[in-house]
C-alpha positions as CSV (number, residue, x, y, z in Angstrom):
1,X,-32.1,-82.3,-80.4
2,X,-32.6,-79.8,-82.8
3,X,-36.0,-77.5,-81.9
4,X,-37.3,-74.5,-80.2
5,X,-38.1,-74.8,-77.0
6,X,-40.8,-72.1,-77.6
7,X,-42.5,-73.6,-80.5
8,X,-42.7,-77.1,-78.8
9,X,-44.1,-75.6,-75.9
10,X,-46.7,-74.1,-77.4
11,X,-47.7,-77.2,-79.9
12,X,-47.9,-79.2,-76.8
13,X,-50.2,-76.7,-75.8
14,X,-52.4,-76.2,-79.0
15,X,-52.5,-80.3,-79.1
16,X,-53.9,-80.3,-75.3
17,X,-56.8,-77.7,-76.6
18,X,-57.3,-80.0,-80.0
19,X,-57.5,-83.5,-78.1
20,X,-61.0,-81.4,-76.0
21,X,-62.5,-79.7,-79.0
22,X,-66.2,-81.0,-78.9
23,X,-65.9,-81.9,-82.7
24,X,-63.8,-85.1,-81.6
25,X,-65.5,-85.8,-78.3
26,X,-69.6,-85.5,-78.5
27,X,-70.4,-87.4,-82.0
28,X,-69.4,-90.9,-80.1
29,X,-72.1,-90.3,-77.1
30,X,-74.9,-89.1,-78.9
31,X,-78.1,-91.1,-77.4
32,X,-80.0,-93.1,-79.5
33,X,-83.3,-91.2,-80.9
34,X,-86.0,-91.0,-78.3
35,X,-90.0,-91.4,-79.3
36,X,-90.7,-87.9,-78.6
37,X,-88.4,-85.1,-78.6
38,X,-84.6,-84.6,-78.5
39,X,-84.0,-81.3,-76.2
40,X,-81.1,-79.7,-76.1
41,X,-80.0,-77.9,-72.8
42,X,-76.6,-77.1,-71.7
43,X,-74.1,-74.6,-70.2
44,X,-70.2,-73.7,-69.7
45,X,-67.6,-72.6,-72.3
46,X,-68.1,-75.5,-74.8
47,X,-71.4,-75.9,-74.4
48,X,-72.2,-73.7,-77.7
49,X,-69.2,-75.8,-79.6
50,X,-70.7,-78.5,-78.4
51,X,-74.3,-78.0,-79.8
52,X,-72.9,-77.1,-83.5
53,X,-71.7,-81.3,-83.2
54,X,-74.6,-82.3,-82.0
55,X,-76.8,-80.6,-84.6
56,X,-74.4,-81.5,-87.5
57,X,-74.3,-85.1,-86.4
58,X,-78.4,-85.2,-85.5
59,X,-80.6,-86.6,-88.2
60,X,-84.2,-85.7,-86.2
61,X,-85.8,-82.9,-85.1
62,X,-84.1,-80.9,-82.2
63,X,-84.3,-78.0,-80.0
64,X,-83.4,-76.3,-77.1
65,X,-81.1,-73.8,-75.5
66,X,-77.5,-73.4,-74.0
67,X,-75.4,-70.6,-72.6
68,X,-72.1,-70.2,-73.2
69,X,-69.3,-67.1,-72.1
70,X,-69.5,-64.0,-74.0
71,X,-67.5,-64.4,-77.2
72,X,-67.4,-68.3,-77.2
73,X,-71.1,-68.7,-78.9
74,X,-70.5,-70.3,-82.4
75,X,-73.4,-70.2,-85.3
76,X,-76.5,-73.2,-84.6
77,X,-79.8,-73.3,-86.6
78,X,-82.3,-75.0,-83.8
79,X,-80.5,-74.9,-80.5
80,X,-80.1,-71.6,-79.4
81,X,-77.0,-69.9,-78.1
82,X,-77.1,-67.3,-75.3
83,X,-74.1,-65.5,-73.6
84,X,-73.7,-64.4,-70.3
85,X,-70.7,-63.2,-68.1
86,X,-67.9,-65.7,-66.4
87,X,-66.4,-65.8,-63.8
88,X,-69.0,-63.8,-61.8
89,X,-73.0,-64.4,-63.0
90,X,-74.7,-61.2,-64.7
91,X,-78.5,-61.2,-66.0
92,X,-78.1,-62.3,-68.9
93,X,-77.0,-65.9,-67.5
94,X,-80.0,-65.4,-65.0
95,X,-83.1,-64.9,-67.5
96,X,-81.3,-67.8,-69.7
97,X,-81.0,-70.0,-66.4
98,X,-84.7,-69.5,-66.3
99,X,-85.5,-70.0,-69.5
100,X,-83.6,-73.3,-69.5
101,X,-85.8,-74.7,-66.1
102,X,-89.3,-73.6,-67.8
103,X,-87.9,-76.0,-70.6
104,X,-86.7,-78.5,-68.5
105,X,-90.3,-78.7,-66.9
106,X,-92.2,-78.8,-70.2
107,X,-90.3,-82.2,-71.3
108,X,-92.4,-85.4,-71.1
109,X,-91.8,-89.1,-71.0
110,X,-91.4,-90.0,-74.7
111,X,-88.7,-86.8,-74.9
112,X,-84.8,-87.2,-74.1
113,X,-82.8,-84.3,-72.5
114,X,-79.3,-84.3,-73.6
115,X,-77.4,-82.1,-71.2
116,X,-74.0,-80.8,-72.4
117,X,-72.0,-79.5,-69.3
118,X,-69.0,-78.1,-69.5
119,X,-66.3,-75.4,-67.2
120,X,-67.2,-72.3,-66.5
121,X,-71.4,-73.6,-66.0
122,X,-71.2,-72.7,-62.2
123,X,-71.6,-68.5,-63.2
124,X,-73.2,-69.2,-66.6
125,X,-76.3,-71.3,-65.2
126,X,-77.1,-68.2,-62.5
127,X,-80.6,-69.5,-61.0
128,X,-80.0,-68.0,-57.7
129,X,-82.5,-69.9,-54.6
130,X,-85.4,-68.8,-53.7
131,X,-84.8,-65.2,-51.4
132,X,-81.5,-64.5,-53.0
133,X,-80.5,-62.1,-55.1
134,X,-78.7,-62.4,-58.2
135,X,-76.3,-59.0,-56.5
136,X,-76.0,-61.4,-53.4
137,X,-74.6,-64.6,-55.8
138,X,-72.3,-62.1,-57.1
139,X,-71.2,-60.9,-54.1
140,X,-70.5,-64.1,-53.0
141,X,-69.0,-65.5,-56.5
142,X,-66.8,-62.7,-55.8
143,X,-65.0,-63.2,-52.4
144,X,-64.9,-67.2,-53.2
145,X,-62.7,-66.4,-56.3
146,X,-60.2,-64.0,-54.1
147,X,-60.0,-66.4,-50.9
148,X,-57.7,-69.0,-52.5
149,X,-60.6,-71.8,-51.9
150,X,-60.6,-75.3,-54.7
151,X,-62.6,-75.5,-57.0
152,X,-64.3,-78.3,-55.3
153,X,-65.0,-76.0,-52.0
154,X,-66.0,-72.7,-54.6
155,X,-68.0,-75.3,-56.2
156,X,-70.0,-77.1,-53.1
157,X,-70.9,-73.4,-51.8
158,X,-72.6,-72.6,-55.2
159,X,-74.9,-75.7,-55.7
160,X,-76.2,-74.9,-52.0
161,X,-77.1,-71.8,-53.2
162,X,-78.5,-72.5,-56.5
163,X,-82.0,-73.2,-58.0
164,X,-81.1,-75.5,-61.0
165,X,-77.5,-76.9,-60.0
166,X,-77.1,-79.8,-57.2
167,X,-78.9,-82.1,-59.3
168,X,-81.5,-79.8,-59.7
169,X,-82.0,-79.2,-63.3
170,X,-82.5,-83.0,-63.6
171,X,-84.8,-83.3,-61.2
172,X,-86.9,-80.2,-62.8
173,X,-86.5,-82.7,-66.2
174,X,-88.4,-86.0,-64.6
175,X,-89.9,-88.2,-66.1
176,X,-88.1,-87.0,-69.2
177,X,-84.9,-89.2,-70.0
178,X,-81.6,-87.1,-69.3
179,X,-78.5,-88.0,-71.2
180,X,-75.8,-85.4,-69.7
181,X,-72.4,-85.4,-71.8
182,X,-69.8,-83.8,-69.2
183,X,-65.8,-82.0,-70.6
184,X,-64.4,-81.8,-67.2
185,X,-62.6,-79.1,-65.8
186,X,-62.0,-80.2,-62.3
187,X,-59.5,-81.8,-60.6
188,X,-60.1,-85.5,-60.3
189,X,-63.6,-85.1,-62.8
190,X,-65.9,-85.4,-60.2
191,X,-69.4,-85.0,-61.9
192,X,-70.8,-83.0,-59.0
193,X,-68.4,-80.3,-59.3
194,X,-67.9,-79.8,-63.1
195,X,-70.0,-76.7,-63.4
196,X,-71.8,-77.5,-60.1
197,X,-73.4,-80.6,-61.5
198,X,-76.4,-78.9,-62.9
199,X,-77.8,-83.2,-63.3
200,X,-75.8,-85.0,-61.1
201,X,-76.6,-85.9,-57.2
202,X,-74.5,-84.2,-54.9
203,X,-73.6,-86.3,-51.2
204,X,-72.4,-82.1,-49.5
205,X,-74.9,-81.0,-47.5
206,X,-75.5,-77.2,-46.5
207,X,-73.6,-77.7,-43.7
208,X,-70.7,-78.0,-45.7
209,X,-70.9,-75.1,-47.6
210,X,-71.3,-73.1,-44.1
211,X,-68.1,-74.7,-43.0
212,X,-66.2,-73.5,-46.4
213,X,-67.5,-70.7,-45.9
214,X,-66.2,-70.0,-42.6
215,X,-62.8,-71.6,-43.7
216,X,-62.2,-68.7,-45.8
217,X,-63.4,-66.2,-43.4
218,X,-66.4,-64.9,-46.3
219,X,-68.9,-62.6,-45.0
220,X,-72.3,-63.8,-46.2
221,X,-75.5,-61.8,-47.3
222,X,-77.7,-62.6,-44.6
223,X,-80.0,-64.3,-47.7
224,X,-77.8,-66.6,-48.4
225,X,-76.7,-67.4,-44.5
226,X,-80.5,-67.7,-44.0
227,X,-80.6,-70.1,-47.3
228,X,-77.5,-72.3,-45.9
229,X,-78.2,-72.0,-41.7
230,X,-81.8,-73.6,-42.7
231,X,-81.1,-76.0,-44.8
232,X,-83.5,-74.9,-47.5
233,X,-81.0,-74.7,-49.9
234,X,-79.9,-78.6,-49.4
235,X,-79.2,-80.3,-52.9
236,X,-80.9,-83.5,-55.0
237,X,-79.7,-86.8,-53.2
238,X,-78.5,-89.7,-54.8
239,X,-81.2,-91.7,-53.7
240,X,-83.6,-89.0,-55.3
241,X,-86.0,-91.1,-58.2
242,X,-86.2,-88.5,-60.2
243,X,-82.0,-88.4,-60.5
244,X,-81.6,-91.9,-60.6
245,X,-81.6,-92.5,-64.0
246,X,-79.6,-90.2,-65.3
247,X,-76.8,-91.1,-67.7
248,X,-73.5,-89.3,-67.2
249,X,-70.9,-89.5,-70.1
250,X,-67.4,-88.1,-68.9
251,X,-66.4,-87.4,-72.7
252,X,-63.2,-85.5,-72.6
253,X,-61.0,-84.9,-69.5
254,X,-57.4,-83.4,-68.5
255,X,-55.8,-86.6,-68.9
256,X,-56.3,-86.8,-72.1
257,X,-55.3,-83.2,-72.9
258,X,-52.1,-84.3,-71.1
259,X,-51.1,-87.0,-73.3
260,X,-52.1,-85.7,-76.7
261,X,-49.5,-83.1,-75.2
262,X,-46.7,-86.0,-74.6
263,X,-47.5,-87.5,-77.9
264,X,-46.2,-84.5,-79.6
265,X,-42.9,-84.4,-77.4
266,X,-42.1,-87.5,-78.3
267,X,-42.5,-86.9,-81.8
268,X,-39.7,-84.3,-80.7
269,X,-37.7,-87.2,-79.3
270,X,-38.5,-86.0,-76.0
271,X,-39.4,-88.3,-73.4
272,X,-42.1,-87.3,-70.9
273,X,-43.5,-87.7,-67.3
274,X,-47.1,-86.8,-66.7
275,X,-46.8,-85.6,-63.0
276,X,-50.5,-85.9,-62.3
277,X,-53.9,-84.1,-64.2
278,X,-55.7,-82.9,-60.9
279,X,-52.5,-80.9,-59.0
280,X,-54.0,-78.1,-56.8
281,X,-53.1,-76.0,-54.2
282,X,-51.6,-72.1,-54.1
283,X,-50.3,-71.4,-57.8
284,X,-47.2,-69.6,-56.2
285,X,-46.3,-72.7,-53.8
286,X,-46.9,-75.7,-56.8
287,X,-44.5,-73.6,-58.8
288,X,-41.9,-73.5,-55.8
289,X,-42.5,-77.3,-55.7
290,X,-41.8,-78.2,-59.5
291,X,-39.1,-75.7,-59.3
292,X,-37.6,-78.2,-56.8
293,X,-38.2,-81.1,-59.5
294,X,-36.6,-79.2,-62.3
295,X,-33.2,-78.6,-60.0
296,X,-32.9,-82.1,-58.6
297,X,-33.5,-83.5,-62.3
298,X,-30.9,-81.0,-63.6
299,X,-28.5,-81.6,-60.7
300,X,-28.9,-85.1,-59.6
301,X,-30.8,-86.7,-62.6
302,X,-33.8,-87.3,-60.5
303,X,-36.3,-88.9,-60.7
304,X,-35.8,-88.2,-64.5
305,X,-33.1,-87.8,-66.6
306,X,-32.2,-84.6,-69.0
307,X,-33.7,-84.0,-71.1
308,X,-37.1,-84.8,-70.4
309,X,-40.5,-82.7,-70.4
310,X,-43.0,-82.9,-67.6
311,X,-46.9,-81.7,-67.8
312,X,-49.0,-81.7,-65.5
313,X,-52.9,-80.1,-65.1
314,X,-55.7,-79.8,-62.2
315,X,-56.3,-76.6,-60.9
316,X,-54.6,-74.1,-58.7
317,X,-55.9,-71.3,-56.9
318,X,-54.5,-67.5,-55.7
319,X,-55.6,-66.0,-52.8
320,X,-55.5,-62.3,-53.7
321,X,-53.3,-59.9,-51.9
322,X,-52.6,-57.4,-54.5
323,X,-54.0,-55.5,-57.0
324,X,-52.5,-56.6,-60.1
325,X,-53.1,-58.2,-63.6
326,X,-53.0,-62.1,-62.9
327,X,-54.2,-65.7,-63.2
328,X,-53.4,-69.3,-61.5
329,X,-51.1,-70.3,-64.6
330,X,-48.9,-66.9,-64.7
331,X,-48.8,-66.7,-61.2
332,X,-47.4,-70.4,-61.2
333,X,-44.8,-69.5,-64.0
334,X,-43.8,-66.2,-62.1
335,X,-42.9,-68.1,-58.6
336,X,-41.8,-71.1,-61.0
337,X,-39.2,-68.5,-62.8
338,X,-38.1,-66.5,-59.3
339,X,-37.7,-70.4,-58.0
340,X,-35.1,-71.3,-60.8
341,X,-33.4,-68.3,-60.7
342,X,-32.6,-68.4,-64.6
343,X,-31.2,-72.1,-64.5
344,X,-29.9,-72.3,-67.7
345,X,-31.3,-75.4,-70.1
346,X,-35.4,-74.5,-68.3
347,X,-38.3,-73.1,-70.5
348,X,-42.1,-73.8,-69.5
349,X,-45.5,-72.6,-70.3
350,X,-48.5,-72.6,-68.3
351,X,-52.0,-71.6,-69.6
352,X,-55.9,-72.7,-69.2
353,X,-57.4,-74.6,-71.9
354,X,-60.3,-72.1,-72.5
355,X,-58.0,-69.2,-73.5
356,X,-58.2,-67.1,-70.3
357,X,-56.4,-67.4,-67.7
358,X,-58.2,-65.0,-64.6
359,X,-60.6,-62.6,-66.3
360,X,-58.5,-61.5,-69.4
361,X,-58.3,-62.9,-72.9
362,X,-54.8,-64.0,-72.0
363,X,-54.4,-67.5,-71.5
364,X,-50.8,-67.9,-70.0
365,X,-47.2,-67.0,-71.0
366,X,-44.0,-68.6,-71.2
367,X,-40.8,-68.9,-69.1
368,X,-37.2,-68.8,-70.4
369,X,-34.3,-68.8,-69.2
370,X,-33.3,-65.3,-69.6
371,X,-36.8,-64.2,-68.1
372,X,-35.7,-62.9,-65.1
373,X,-32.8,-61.0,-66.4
374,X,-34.6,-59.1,-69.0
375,X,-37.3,-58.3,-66.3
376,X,-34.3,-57.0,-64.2
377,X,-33.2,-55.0,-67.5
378,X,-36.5,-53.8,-67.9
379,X,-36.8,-52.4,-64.5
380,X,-39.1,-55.1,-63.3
381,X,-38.9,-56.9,-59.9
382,X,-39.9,-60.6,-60.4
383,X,-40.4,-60.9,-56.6
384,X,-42.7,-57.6,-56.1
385,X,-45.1,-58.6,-59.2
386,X,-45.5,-61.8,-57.7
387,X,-46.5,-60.0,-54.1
388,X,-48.9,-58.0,-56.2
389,X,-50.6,-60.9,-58.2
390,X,-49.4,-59.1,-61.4
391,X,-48.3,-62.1,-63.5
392,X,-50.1,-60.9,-66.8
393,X,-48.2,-57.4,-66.1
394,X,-44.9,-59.6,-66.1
395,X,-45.1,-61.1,-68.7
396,X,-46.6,-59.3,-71.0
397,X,-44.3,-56.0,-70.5
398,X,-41.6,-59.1,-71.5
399,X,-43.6,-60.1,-74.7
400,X,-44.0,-63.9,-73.1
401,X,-47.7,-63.3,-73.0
402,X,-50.0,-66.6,-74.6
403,X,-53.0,-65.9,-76.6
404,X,-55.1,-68.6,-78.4
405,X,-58.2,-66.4,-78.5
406,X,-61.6,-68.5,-77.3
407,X,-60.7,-71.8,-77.8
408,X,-64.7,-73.2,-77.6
409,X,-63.2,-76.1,-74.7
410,X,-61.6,-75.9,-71.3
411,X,-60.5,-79.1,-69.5
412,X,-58.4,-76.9,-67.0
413,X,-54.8,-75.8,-66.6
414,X,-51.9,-77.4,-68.7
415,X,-48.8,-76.7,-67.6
416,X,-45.2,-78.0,-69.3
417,X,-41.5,-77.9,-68.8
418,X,-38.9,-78.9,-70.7
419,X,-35.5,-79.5,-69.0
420,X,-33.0,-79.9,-71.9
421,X,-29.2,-81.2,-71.3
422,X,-27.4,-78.0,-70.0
423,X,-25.4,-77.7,-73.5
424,X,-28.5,-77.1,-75.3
């Protein structure tokens, strides 16, 4: 085998990103053209790629609006783009929110809706419930992301506390068709929780939400306990009419990141095992557990055989202890590397399809071999930046930082690690 273990890693990744963009996804799910209007609505961080497809591929009138993260709008002539902040909601994503339900409402029989949801809608689409406050969302968006809680449980919390997610935006759309094209970024691709399911019916209840919320010991706003305690913050039902005929088009999806990844490693004469797209737990402890892999493949030759690469996606969580500069993905690869302990013949990259990984425009890094002794070298203590959640610190003071700038998609984490033959 003659390559770099770095530039593999990081086609695999850049195919991953390609296999989501919008431009290869959207055009084959495009409704057919309605009697009255085609309306345009749609949020997360390809919803503005994805409205550039759908006006290039469109042959009728169309309007509408979408909101997209700050930095990921691209240029459109009739739908228009709006930014807003992610992970935590500001007021821009609040007055677009509102703007998006107020056309939602004025859509009649003869006009179709086509809703293009993607990651990162849950804070974009910021229609707080009636009696909260856009500073209570945030307060709340805040301790959810710290606690360590899935996506799915971050996710059920928000729609209970939202006025145009849970279904709701679909409902506000009736008797207007609604065509919803969905890139998923959860674990599993659960409509409901791909950016809260803004048009999908959602079977959690308030209840649930409470009982998350207690999970993770998070100290409410007394709005939103109020909005949760009475119920008046339940979502749209599946057995809701005004829901029921909603289409749902699951267009792109981690899976299929994942194997337009292994496609290129076998074009490297690598083969590969896919250990699953919707992995979640503590980013520290599921790099401990494919660190155990990695040894008993290098040691024992199983379950695979050297050399071999093995992806894997879904996503992680941290519950923050420290007060460093981190992510899931680099706080995977850190406890990954301090797992290894420099086994020799090892390198692996781990980053998030949308180009940032936590709140920075960093979107992962990559592990070597020699990782650990250079950070030694350097000064740096593998074991205390991982107690401080300073992954991005790491590895960028070592240079193994990954940047892709905004990569207009996001179908969650991609993670990869090649284990070559030890002579390699």
């Amino acid at each position: 085998m003659d390559f770099d273990p770095r530039v593999l890693l990081r086609r695999m990744f850049d195919a991953a990103i390609e296999a989501a963009q919008p431009s290869h996804c959207v055009p084959p799910y495009l409704p057919l053209a309605p009697k009255g209007r085609l309306i345009v609505l749609g949020a997360g961080k390809a919803s503005a790629a994805m409205a550039r497809v759908v006006e290039n591929h469109w042959k009728g009138e169309i309007s509408g609006l979408v909101v997209t993260r700050y930095g990921y709008a691209v240029p459109c002539t009739k739908i228009e783009i709006v930014e807003a902040a992610h992970p935590v909601p500001d007021a821009s994503g609040l007055a677009a929110a509102q703007r998006i339900r107020d056309i939602a409402v004025s859509a009649g029989p003869d006009d179709t809706i086509l809703c293009l949801i993607s990651g990162g809608g849950s804070s974009l689409l910021a229609l707080p419930a009636l009696g909260i406050a856009l500073e209570d969302k945030q307060a709340v968006s805040r301790a959810l992301l710290k606690s360590g809680a899935t996506i799915s449980e971050m996710n059920c919390v928000r729609r209970h506390l939202s006025g145009i997610k849970g279904g709701r935006l679909a409902a506000l759309c009736y008797p207007a068709k609604v065509v919803t094209l969905l890139i998923s970024d959860v674990p599993g691709d659960v409509p409901a929780d791909i950016a809260s399911g803004p048009t999908v019916a959602d079977i959690t209840t308030c209840d649930d939400a409470l009982a998350i919320v207690k999970r993770y010991g998070i100290d409410l706003p007394l709005s939103v306990r109020e909005t949760l305690e009475s119920g008046s913050g339940e979502t749209v039902k599946p057995d809701d009419p005004r829901i029921m005929a909603v289409e749902t088009r699951l267009i792109a999806t981690p899976q299929m990141a994942l194997e337009a990844a292994a496609q290129v490693a076998r074009a490297a004469g690598m083969p590969v095992h896919i250990l699953g797209d919707s992995i979640e737990g503590e980013a520290r402890d599921v790099g401990t557990a494919v660190a155990g892999i990695v040894k008993q493949i290098v040691k024992r030759g199983q379950p695979f055989k050297t050399p071999c690469v093995l992806l894997s996606g879904g996503e992680t969580t941290v519950t923050v202890r420290g007060n460093g500069r981190g992510g899931r993905n680099v706080e995977f690869l850190l406890s990954l590397g301090i797992a290894l302990d420099g086994l020799n013949g090892v390198w692996a990259l781990a980053g998030d399809t949308d180009g940032v990984d936590g709140i920075e425009e960093i979107a992962g890094a990559i592990l070597t071999p020699d990782t650990l002794d250079r950070a030694w070298a350097a000064g740096i203590r593998p074991k205390e930046s991982l107690l401080n959640n300073n992954g991005h610190g790491f590895f960028g003071e070592l240079g193994g930082s990954v940047f892709t700038g905004p990569t207009l998609t996001n179908v969650n984490d991609f993670r990869a690690v090649i284990v070559c033959d030890i002579e390699h």
